[in-house]
N, CA, C and O atoms as a Tripos MOL2 file, in Angstrom:
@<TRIPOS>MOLECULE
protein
  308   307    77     0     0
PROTEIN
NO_CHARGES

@<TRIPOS>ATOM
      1 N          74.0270   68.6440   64.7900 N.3       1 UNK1
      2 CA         74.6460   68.4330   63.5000 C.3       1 UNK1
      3 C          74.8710   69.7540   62.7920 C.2       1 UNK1
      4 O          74.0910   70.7070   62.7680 O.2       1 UNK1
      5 N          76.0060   69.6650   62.2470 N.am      2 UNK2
      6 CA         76.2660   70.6880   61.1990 C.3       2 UNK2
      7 C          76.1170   71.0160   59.5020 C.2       2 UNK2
      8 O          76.3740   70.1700   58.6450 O.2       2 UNK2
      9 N          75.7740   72.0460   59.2820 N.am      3 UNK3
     10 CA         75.2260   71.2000   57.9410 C.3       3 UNK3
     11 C          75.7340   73.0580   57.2350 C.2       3 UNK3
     12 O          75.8130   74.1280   57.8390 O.2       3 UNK3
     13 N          75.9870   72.7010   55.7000 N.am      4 UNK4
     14 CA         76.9100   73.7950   55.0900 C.3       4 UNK4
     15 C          75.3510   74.4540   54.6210 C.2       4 UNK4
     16 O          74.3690   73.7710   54.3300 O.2       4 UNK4
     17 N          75.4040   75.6340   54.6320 N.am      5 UNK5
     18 CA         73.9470   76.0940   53.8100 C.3       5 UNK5
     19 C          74.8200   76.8030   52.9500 C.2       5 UNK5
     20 O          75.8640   77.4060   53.1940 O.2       5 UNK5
     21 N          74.0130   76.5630   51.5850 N.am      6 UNK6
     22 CA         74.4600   77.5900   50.3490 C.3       6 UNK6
     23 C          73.3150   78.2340   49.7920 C.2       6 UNK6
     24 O          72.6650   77.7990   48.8410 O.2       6 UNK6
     25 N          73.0330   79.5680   50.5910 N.am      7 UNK7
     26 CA         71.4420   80.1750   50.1590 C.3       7 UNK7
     27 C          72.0760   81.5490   50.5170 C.2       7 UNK7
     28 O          72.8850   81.6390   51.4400 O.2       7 UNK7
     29 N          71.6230   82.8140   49.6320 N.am      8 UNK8
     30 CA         71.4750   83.9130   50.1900 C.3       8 UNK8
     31 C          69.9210   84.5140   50.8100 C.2       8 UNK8
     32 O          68.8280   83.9480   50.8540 O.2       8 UNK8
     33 N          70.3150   85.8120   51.2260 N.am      9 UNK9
     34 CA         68.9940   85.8830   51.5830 C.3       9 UNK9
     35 C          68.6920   87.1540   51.1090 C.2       9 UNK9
     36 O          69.6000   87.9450   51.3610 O.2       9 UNK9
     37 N          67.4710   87.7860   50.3390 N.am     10 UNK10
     38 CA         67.1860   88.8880   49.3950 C.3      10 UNK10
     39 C          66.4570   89.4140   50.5860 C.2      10 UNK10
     40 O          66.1610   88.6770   51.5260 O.2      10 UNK10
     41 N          66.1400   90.7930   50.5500 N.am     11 UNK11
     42 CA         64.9370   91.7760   50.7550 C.3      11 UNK11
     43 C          64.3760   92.1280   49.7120 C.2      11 UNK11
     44 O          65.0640   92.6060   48.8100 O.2      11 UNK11
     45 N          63.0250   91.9890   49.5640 N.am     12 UNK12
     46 CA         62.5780   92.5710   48.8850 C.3      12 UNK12
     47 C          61.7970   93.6880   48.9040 C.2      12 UNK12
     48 O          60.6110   93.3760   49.0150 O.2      12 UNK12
     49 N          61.9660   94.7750   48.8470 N.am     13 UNK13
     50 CA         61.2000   95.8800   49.2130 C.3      13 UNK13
     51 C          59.8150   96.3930   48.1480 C.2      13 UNK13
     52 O          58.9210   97.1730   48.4760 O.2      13 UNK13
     53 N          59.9420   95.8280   47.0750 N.am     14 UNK14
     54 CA         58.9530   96.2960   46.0750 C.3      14 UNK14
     55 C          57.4380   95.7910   46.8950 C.2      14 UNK14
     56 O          56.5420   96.6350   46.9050 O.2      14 UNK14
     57 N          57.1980   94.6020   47.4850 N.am     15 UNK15
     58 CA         55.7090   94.4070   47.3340 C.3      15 UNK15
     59 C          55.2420   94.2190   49.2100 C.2      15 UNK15
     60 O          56.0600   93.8960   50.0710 O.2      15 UNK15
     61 N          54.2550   94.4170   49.3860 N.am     16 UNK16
     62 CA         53.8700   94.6270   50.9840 C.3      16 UNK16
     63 C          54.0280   92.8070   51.1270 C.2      16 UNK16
     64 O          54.4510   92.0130   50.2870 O.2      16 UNK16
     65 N          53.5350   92.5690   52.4540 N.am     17 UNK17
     66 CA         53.3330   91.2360   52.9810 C.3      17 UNK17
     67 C          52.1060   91.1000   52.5040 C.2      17 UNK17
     68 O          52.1460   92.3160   52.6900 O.2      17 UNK17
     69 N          51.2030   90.8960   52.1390 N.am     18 UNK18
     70 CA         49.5890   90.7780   51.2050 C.3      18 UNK18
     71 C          49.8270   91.0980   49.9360 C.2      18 UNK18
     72 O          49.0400   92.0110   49.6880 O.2      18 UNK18
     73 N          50.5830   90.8230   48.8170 N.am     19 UNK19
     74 CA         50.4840   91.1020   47.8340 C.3      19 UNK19
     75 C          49.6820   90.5890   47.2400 C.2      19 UNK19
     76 O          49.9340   89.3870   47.3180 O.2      19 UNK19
     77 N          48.5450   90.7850   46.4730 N.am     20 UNK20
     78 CA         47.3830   90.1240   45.6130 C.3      20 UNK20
     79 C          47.8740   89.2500   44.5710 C.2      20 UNK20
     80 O          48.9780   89.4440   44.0630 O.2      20 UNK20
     81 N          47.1090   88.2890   44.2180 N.am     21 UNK21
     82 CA         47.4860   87.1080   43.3850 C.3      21 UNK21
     83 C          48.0250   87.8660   41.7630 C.2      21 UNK21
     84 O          48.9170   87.2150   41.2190 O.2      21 UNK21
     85 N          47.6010   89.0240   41.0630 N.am     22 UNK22
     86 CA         48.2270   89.8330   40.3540 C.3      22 UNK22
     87 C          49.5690   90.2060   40.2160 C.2      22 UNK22
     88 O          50.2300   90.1990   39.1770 O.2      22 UNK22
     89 N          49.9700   90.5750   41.4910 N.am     23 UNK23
     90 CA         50.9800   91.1980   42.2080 C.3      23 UNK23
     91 C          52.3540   89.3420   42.1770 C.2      23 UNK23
     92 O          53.2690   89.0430   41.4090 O.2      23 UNK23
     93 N          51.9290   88.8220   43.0590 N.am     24 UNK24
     94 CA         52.2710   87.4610   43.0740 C.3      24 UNK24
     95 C          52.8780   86.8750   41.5820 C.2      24 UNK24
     96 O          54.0400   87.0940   41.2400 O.2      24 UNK24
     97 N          52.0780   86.2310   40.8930 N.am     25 UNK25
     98 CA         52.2560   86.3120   39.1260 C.3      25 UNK25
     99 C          52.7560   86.7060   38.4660 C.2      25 UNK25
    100 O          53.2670   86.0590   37.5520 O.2      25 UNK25
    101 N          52.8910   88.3770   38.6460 N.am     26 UNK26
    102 CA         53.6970   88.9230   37.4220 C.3      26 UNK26
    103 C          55.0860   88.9180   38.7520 C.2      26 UNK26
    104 O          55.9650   88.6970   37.9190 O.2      26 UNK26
    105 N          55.4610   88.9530   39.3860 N.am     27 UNK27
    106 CA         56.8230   89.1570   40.3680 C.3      27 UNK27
    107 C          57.7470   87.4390   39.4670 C.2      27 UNK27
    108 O          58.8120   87.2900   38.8680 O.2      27 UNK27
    109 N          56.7910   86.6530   39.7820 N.am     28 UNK28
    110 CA         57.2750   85.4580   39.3250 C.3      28 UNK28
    111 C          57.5670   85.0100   37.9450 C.2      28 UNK28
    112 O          58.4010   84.1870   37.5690 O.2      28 UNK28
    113 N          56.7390   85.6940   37.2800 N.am     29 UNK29
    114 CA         57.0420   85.7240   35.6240 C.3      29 UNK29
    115 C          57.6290   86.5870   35.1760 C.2      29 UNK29
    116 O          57.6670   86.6330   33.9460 O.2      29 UNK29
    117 N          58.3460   87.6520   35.9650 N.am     30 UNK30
    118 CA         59.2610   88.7120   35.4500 C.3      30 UNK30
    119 C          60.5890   88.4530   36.2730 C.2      30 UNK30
    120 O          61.4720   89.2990   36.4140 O.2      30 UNK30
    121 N          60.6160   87.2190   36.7800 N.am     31 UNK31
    122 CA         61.9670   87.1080   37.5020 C.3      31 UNK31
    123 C          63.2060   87.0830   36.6290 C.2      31 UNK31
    124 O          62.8490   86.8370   35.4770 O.2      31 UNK31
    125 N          64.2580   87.2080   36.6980 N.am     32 UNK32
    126 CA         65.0620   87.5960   35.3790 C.3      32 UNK32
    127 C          65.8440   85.9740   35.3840 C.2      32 UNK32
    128 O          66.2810   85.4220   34.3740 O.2      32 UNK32
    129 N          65.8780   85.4130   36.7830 N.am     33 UNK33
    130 CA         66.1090   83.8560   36.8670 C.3      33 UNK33
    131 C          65.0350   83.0470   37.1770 C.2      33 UNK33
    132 O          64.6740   83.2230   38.3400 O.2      33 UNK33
    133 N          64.2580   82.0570   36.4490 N.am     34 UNK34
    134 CA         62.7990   81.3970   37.3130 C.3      34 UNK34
    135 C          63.4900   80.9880   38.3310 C.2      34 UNK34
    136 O          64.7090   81.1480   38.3850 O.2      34 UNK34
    137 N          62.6620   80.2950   39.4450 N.am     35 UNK35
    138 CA         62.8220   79.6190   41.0570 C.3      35 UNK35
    139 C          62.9330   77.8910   39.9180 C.2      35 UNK35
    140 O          62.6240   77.7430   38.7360 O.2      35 UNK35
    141 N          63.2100   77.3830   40.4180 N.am     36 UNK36
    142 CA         63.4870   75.9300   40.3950 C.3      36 UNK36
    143 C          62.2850   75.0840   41.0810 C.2      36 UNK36
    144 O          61.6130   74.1500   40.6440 O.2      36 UNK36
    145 N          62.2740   75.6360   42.0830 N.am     37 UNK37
    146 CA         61.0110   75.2650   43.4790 C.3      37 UNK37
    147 C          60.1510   76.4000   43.8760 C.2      37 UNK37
    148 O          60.5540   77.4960   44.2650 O.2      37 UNK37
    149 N          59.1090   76.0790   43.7560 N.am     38 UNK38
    150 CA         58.2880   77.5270   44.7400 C.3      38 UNK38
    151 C          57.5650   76.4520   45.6830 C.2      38 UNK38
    152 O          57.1180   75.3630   45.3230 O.2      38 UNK38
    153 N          57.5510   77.0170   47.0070 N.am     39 UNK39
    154 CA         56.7470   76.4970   48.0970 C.3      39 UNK39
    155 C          55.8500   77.6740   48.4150 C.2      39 UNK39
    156 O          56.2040   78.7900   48.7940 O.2      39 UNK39
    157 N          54.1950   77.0680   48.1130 N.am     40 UNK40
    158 CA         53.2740   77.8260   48.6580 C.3      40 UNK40
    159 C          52.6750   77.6730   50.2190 C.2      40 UNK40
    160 O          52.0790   76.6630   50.5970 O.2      40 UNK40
    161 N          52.8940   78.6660   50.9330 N.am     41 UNK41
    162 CA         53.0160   77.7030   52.9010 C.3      41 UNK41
    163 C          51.7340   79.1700   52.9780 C.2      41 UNK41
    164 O          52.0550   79.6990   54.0420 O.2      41 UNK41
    165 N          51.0250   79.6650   52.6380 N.am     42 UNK42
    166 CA         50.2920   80.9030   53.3990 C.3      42 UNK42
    167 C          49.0900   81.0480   52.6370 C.2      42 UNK42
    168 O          49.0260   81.1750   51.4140 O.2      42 UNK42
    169 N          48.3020   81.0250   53.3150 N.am     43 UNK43
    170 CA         46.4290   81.1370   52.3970 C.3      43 UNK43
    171 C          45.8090   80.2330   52.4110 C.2      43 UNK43
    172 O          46.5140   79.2340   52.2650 O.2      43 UNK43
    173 N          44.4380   79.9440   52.5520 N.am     44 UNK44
    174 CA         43.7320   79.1100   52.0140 C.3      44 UNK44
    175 C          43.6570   77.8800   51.2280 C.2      44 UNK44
    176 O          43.7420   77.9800   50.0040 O.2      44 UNK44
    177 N          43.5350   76.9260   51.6800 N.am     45 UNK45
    178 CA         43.5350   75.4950   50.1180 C.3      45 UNK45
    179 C          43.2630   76.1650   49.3010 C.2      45 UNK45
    180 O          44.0920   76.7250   48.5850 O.2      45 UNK45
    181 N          41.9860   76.2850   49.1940 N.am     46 UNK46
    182 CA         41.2860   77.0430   47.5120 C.3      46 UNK46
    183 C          42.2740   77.7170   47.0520 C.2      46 UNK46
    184 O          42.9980   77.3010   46.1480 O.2      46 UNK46
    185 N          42.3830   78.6360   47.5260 N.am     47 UNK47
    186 CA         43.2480   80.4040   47.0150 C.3      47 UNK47
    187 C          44.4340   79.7510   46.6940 C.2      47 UNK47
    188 O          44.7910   79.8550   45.5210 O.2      47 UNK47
    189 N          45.3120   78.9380   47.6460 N.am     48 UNK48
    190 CA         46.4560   78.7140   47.3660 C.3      48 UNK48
    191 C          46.5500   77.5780   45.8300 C.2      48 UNK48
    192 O          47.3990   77.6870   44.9450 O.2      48 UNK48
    193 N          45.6370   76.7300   45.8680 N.am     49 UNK49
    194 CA         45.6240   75.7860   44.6820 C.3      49 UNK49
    195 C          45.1810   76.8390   43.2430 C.2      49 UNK49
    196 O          45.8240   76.7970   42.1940 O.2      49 UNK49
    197 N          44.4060   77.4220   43.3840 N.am     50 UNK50
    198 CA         44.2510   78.3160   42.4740 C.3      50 UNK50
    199 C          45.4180   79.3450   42.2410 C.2      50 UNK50
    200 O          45.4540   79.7320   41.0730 O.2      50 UNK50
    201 N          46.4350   79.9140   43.1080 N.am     51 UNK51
    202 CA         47.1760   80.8170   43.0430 C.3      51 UNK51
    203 C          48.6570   79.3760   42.2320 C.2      51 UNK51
    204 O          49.5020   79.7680   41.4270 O.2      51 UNK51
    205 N          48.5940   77.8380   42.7180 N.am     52 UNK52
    206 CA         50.0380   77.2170   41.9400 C.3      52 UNK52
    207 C          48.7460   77.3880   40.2780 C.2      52 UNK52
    208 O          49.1710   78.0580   39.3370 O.2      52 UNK52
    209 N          47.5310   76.8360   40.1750 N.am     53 UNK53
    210 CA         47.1270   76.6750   38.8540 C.3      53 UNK53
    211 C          47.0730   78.0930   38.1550 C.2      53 UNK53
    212 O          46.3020   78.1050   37.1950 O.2      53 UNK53
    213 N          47.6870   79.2400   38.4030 N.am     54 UNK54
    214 CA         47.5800   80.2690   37.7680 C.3      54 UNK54
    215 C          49.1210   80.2350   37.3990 C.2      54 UNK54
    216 O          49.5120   80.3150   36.2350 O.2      54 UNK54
    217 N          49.8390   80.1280   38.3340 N.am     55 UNK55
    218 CA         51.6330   80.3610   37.9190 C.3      55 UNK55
    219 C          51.8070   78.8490   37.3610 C.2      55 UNK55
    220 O          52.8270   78.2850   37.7560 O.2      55 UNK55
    221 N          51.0490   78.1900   36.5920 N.am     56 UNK56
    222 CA         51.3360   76.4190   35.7710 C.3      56 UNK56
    223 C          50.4390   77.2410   34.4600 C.2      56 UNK56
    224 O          50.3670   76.7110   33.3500 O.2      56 UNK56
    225 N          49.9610   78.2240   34.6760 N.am     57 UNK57
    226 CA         49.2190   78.6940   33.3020 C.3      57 UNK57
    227 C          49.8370   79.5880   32.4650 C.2      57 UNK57
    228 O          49.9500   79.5550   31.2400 O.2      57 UNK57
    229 N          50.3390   80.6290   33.5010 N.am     58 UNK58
    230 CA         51.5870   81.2350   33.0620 C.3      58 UNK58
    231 C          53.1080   80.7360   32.3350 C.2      58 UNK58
    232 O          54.0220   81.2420   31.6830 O.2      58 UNK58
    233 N          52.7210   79.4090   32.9100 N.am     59 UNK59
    234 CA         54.1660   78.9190   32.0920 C.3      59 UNK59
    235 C          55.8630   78.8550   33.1170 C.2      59 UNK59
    236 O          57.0160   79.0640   32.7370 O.2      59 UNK59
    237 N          55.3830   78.5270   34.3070 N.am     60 UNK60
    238 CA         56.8220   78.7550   34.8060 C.3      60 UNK60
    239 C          56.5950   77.3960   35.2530 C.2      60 UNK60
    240 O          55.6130   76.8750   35.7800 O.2      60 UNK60
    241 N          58.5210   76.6260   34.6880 N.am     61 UNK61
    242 CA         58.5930   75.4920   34.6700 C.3      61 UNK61
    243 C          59.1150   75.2110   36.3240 C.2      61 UNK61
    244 O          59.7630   74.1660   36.3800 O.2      61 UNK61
    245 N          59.0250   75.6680   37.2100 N.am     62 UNK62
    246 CA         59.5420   75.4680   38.6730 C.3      62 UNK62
    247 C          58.3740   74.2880   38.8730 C.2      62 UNK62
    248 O          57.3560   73.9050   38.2950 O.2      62 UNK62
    249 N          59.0580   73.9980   39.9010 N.am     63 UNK63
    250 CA         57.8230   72.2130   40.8740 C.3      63 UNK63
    251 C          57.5050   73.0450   41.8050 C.2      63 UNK63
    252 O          58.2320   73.6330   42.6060 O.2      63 UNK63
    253 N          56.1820   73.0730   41.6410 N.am     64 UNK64
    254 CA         54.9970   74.0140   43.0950 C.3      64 UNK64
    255 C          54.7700   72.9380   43.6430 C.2      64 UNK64
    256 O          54.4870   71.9240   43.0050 O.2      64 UNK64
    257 N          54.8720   72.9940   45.1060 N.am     65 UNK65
    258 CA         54.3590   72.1160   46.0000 C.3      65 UNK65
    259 C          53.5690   73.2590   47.1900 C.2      65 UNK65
    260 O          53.8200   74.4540   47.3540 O.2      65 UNK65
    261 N          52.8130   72.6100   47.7240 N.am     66 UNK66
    262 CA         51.6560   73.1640   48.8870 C.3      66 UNK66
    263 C          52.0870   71.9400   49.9260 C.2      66 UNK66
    264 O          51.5810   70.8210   50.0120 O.2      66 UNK66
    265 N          53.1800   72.5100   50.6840 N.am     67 UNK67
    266 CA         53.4550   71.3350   51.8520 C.3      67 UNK67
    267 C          52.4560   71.3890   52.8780 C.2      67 UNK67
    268 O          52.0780   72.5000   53.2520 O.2      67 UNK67
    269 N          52.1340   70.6970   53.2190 N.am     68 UNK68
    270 CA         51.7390   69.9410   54.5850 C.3      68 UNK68
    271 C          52.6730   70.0690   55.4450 C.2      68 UNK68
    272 O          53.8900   70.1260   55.2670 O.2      68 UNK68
    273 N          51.6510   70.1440   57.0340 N.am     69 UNK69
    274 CA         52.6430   70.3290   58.5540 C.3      69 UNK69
    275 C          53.7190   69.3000   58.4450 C.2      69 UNK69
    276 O          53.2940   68.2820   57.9000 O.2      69 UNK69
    277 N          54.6710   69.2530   58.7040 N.am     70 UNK70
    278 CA         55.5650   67.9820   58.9220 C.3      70 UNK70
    279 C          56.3830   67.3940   57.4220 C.2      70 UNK70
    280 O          57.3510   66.6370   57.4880 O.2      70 UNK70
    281 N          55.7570   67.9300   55.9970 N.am     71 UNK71
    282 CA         56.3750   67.6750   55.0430 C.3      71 UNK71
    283 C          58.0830   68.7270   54.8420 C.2      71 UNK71
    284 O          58.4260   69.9090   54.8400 O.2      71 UNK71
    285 N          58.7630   67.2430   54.6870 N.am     72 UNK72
    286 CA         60.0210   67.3340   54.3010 C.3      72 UNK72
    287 C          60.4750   67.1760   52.9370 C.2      72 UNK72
    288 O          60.1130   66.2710   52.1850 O.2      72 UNK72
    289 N          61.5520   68.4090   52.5660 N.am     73 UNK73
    290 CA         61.7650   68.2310   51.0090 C.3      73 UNK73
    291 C          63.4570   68.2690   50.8840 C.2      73 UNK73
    292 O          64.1340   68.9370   51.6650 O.2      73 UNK73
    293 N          63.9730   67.5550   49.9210 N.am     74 UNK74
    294 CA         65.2640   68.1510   49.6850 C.3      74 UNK74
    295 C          66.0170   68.9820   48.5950 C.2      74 UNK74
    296 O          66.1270   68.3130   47.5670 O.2      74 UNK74
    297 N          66.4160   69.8800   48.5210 N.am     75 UNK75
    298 CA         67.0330   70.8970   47.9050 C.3      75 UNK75
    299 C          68.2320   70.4260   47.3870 C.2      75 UNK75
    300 O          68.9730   69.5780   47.8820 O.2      75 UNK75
    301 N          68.4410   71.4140   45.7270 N.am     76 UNK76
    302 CA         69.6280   70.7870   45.5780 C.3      76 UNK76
    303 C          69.8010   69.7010   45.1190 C.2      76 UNK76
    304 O          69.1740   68.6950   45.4520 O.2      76 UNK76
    305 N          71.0360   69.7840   43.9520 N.am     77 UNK77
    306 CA         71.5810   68.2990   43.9430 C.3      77 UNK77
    307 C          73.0960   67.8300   44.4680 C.2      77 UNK77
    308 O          73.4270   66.6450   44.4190 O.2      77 UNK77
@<TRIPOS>BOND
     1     1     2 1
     2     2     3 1
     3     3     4 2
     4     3     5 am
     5     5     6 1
     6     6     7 1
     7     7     8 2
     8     7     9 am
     9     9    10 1
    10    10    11 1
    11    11    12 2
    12    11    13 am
    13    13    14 1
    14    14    15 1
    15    15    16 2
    16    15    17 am
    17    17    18 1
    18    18    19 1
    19    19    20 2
    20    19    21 am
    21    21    22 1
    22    22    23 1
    23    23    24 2
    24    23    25 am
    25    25    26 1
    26    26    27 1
    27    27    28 2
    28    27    29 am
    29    29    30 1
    30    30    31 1
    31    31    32 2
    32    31    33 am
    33    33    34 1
    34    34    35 1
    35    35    36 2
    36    35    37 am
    37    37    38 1
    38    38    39 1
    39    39    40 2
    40    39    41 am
    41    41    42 1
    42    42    43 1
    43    43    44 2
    44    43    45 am
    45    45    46 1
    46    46    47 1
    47    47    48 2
    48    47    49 am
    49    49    50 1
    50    50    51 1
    51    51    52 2
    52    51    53 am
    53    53    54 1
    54    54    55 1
    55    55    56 2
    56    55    57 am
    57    57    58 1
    58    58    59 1
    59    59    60 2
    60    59    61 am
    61    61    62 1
    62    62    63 1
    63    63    64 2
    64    63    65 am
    65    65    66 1
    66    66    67 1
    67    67    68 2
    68    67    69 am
    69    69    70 1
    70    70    71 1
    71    71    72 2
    72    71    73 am
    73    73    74 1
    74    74    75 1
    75    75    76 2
    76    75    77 am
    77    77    78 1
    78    78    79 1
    79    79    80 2
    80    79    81 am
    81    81    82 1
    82    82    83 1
    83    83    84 2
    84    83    85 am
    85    85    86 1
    86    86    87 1
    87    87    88 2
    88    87    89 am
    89    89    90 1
    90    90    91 1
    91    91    92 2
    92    91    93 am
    93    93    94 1
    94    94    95 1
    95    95    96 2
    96    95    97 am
    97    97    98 1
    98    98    99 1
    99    99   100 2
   100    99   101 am
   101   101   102 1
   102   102   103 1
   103   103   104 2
   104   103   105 am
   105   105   106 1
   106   106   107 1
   107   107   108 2
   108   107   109 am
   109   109   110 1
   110   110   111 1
   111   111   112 2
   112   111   113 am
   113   113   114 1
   114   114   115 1
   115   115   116 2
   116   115   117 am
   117   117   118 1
   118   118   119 1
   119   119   120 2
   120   119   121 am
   121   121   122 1
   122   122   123 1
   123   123   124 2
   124   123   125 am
   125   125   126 1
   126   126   127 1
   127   127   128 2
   128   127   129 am
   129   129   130 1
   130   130   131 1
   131   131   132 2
   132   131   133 am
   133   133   134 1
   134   134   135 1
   135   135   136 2
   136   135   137 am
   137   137   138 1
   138   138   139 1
   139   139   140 2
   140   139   141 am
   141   141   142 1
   142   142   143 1
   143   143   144 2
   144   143   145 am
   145   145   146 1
   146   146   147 1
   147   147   148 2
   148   147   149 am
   149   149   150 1
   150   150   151 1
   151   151   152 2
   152   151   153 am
   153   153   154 1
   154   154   155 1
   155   155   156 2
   156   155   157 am
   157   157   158 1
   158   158   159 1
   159   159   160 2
   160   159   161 am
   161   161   162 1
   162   162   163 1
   163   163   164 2
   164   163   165 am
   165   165   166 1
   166   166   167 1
   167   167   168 2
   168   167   169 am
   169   169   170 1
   170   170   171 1
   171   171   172 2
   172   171   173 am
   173   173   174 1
   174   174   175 1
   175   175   176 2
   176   175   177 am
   177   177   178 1
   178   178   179 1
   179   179   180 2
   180   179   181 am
   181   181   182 1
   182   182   183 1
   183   183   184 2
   184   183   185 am
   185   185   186 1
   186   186   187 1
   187   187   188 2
   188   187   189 am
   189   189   190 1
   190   190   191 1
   191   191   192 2
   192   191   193 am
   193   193   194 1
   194   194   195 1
   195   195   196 2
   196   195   197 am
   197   197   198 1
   198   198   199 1
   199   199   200 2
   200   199   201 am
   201   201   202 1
   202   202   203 1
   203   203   204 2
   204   203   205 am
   205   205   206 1
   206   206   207 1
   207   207   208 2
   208   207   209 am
   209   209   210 1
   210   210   211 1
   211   211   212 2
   212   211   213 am
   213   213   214 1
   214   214   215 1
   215   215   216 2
   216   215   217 am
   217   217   218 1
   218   218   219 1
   219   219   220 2
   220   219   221 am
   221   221   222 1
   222   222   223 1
   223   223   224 2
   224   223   225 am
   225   225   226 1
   226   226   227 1
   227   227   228 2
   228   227   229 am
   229   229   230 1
   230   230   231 1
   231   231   232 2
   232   231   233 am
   233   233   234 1
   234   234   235 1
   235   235   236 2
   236   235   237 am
   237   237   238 1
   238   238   239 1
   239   239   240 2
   240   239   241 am
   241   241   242 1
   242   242   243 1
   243   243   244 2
   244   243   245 am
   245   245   246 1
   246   246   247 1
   247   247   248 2
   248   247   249 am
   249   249   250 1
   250   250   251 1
   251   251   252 2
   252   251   253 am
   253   253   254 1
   254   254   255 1
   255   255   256 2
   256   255   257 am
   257   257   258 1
   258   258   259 1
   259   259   260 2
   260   259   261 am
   261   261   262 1
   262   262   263 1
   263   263   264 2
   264   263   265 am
   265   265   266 1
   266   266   267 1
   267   267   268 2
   268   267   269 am
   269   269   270 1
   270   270   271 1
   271   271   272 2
   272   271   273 am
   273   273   274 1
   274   274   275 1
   275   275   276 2
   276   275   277 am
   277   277   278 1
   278   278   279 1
   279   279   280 2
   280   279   281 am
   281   281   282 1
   282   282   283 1
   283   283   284 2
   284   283   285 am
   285   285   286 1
   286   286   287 1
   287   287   288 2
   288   287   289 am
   289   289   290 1
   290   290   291 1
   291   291   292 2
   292   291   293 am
   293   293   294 1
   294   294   295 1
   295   295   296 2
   296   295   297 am
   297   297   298 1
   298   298   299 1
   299   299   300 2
   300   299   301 am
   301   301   302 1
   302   302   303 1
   303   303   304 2
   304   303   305 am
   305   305   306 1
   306   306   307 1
   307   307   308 2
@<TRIPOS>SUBSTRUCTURE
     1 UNK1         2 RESIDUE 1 A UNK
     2 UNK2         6 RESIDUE 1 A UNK
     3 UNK3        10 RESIDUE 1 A UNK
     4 UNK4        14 RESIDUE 1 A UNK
     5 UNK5        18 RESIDUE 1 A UNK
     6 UNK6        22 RESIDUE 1 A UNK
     7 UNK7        26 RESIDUE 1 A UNK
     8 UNK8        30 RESIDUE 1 A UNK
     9 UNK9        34 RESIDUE 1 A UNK
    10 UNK10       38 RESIDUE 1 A UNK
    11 UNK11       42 RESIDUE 1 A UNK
    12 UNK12       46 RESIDUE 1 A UNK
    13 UNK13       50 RESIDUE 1 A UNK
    14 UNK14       54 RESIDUE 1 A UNK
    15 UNK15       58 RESIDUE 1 A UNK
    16 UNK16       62 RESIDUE 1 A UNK
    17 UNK17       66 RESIDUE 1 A UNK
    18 UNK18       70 RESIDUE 1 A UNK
    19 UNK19       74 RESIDUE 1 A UNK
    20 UNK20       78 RESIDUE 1 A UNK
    21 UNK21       82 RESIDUE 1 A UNK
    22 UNK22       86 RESIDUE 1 A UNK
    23 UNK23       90 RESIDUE 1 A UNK
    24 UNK24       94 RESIDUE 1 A UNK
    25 UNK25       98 RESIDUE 1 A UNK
    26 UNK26      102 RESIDUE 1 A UNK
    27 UNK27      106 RESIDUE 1 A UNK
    28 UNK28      110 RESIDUE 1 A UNK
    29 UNK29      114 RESIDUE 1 A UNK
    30 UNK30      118 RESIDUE 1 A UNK
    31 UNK31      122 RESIDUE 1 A UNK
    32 UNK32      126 RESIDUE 1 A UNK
    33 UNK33      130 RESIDUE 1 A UNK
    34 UNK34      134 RESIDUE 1 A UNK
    35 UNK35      138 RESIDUE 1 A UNK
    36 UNK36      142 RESIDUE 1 A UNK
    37 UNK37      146 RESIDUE 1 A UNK
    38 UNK38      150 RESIDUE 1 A UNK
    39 UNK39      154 RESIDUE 1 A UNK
    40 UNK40      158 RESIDUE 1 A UNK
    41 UNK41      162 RESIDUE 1 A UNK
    42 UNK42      166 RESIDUE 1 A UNK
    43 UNK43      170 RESIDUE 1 A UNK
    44 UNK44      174 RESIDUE 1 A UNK
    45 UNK45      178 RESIDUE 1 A UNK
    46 UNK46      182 RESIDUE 1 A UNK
    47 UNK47      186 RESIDUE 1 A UNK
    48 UNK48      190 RESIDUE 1 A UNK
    49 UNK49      194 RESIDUE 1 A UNK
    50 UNK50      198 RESIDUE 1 A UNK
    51 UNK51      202 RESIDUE 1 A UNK
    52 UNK52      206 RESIDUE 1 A UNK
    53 UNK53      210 RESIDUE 1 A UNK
    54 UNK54      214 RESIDUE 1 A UNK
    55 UNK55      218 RESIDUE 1 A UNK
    56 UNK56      222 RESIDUE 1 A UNK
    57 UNK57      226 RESIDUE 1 A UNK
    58 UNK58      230 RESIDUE 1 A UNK
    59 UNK59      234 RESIDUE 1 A UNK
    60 UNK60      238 RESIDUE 1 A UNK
    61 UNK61      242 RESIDUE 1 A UNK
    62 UNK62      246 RESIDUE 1 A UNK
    63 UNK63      250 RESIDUE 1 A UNK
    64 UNK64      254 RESIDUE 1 A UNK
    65 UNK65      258 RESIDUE 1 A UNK
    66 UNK66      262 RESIDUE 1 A UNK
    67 UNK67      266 RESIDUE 1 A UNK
    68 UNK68      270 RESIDUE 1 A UNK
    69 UNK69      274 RESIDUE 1 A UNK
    70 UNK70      278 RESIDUE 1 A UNK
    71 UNK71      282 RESIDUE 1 A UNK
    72 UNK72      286 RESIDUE 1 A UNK
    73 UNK73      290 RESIDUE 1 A UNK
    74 UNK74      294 RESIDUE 1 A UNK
    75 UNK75      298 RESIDUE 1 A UNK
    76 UNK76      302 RESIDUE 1 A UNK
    77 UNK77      306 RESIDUE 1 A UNK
């Protein structure tokens, strides 16, 4: 099947692959557009549930989800 994608794709060069939950936070609260969606897929339950309840404290109105193997989402309206 064919399917139209409408996504670009950024580099980001400012922060390593390990950026600390600091690092993480302010990238996301200084975005000059918020995300709509953030998917957290890397770290720990703990770390990662603590890393969406820190960016829901901060105030960014995006839907955090922590998918699961096999969870499907749809994008877009």
């Amino acid at each position: 099947n064919e399917h139209t994608v409408r996504a670009e794709v950024k580099s980001l060069h400012a922060f390593s692959a390990h950026a600390d939950r600091k690092d993480l936070l302010g990238f996301v609260h200084n975005m000059e557009k918020p995300p709509q969606n953030i998917f957290l897929v890397h770290g720990e339950e703990r770390q990662t549930a603590a890393l969406a309840d820190g960016l829901r404290e901060g105030g960014t109105t995006a839907t955090i989800d922590i998918p699961a193997l096999g969870d499907r989402f749809e994008l877009g309206s």
